[in-house]
TIPAVEX-762149 format. One record per atom (N, C-alpha, C): atom name; residue in one letter; residue number from 1; x, y, z. Coordinates in steps of 0.2 Angstrom, whole numbers, plus 5000, padded with zeros to 4 digits. Atoms other than C-alpha are relative to their C-alpha. Layout:
<sites>
   atomo   residuo   num      x      y      z
      CA         a   NUM      X      Y      Z
...
</sites>
This chain:
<sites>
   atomo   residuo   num      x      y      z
       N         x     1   4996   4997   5005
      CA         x     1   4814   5065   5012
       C         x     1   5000   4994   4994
       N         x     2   4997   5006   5003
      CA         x     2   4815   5056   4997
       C         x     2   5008   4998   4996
       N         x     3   4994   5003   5002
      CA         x     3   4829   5046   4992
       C         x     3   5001   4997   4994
       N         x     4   4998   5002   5006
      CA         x     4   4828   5040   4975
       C         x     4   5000   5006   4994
       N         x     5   4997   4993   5006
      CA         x     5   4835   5047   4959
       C         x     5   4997   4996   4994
       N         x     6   5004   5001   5006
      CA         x     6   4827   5045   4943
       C         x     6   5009   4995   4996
       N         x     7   4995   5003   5004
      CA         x     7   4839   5035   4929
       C         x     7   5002   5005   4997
       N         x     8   4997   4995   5001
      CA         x     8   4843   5051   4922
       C         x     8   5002   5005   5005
       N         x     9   4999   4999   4994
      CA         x     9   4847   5059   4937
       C         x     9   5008   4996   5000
       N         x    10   4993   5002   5000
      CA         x    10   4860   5046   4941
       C         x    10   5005   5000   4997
       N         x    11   4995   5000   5002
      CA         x    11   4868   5044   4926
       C         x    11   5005   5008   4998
       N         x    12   4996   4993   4999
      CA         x    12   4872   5064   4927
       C         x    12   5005   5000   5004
       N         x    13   4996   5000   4994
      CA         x    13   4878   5062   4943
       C         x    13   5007   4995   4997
       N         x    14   4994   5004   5002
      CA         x    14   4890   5048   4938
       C         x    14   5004   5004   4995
       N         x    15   4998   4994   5006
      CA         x    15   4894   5059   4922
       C         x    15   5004   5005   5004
       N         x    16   4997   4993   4999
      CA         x    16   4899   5075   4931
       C         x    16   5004   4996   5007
       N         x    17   4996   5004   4996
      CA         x    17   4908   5065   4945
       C         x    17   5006   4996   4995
       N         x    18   4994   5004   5006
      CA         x    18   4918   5055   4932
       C         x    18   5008   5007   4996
       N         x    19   4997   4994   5002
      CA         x    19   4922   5073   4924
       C         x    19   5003   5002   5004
       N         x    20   4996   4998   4997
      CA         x    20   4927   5079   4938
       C         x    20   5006   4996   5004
       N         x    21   4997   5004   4999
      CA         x    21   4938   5065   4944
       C         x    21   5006   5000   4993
       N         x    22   4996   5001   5003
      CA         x    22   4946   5066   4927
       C         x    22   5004   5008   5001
       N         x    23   4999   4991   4998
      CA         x    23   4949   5086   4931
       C         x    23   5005   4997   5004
       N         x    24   4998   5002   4994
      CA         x    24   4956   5080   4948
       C         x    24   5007   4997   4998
       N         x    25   4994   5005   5003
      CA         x    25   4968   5067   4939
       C         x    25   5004   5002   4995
       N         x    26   4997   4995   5006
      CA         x    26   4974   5079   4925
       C         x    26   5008   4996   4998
       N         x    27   4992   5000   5001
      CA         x    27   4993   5078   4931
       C         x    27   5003   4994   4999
       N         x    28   4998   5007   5001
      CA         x    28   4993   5058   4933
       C         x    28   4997   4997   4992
       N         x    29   5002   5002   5008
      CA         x    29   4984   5056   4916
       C         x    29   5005   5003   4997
       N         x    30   4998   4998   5003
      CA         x    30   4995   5066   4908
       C         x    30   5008   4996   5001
       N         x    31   4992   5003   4998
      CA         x    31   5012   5058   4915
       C         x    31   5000   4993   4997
       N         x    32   4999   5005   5002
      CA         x    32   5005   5042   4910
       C         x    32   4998   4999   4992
       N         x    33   5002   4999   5006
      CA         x    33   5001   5048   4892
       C         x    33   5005   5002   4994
       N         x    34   4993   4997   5001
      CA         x    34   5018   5055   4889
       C         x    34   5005   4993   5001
       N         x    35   4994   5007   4999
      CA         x    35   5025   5037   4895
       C         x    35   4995   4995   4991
       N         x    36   5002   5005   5004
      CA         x    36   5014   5027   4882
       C         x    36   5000   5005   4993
       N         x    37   4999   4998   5006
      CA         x    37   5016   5039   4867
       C         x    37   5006   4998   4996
       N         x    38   4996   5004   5004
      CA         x    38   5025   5030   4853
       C         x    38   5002   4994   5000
       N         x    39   5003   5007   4997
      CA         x    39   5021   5013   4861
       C         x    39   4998   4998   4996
       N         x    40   5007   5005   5002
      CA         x    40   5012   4999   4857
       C         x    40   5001   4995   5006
       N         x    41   5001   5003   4997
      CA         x    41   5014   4985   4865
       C         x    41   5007   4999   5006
       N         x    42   4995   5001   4993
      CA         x    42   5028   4989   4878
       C         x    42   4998   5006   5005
       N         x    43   5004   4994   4992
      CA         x    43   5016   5002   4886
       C         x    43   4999   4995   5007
       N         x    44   5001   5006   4995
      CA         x    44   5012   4987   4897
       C         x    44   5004   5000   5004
       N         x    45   4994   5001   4993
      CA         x    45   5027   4986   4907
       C         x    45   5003   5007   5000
       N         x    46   4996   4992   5001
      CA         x    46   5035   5003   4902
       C         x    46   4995   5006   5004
       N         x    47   5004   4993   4998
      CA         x    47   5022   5014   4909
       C         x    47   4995   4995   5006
       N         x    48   5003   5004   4993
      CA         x    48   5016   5000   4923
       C         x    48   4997   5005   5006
       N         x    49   5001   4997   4995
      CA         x    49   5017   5011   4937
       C         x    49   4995   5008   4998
       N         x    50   5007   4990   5002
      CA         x    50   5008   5029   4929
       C         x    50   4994   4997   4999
       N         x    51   5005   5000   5003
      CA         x    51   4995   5019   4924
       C         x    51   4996   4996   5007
       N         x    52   5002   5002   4994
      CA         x    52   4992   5012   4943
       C         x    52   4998   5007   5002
       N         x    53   5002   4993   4995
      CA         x    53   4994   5029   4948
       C         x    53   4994   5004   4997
       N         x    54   5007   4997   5003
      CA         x    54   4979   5034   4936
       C         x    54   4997   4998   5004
       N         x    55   5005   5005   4999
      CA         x    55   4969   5019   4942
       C         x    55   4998   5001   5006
       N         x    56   5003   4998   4993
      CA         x    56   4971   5024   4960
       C         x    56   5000   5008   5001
       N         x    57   5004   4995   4997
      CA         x    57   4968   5042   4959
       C         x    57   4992   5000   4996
       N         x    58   5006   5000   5003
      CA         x    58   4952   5039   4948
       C         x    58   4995   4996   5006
       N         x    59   5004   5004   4994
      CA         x    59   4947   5026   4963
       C         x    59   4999   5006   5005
       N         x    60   5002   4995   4994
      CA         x    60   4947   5040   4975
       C         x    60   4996   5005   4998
       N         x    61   5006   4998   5003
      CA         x    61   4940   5051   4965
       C         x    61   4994   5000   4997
       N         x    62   5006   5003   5004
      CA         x    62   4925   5042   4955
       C         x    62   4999   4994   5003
       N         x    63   5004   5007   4996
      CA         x    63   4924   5026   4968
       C         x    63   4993   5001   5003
       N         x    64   5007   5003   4995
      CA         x    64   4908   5021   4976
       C         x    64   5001   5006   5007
       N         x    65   4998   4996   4995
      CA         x    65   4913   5032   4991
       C         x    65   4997   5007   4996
       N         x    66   5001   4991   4999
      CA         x    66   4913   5049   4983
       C         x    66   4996   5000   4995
       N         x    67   5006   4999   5001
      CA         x    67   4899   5044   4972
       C         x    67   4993   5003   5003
       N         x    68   5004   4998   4996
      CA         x    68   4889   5042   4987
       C         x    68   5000   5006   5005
       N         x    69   5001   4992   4997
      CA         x    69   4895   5059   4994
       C         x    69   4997   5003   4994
       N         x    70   5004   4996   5007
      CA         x    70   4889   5067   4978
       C         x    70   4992   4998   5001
       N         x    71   5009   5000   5001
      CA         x    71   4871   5058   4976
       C         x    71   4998   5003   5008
       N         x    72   5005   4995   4993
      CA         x    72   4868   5064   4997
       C         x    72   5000   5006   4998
       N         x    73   5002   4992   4999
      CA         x    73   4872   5081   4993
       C         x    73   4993   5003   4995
       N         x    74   5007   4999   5005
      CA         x    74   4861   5083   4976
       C         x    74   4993   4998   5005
       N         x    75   5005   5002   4996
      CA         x    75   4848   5073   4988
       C         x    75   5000   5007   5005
       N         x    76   5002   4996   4996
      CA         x    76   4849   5085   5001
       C         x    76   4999   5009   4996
       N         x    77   5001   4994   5003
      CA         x    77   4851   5100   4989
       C         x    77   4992   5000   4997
       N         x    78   5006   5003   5003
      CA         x    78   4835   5092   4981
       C         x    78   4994   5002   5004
       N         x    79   5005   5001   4994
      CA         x    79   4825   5091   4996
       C         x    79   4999   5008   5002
       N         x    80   5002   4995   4998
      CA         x    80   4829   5110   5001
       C         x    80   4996   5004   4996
       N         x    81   4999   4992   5004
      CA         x    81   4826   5119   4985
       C         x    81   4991   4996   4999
       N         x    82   5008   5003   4999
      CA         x    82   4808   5108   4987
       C         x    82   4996   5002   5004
       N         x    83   5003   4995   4994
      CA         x    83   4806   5115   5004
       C         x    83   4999   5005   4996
       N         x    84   4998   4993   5001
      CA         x    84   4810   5132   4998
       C         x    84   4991   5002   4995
       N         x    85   5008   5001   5005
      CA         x    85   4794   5128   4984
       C         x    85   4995   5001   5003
       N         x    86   5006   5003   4996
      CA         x    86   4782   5121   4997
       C         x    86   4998   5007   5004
       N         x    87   5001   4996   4996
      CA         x    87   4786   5137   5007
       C         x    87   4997   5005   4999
       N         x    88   5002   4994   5004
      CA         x    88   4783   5151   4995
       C         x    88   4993   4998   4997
</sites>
């Protein structure tokens, strides 16, 4: 099977991973965008903790981990609809 992705390829992947991690994070983005409005430079301690709570739900969602579940599946999804080609 192969296992490499073209550089367009990845950068999709990354893209639509990203996208959906930022879907996933809606609620935490949105809490921390409510604390920094009308801010400037007291968003820095005044909104300290929303904006950890982005940074760790973004790490979960679009870290290295669930990259690498997204590129196997396209990989495997890739390699089927190849079978499926080869068979017909």
């Amino acid at each position: 099977m192969d296992t490499a992705l073209s550089r367009r390829e990845e950068e999709a992947l990354v893209k639509t991973t990203k996208e959906k991690a930022l879907k996933e994070c809606d609620p935490v983005v949105k809490a921390f965008a409510e604390c920094a409005t009308g801010r400037t430079v007291s968003v820095a301690w005044a909104c300290r903790s929303k904006y950890k709570a982005v940074q760790d739900c973004m790490a979960i969602h679009n870290g290295p981990e669930r990259l690498a579940t997204v590129r196997e599946e396209y990989l495997r999804l890739r390699h089927e609809q190849n079978a499926t080609k080869a068979a017909s």
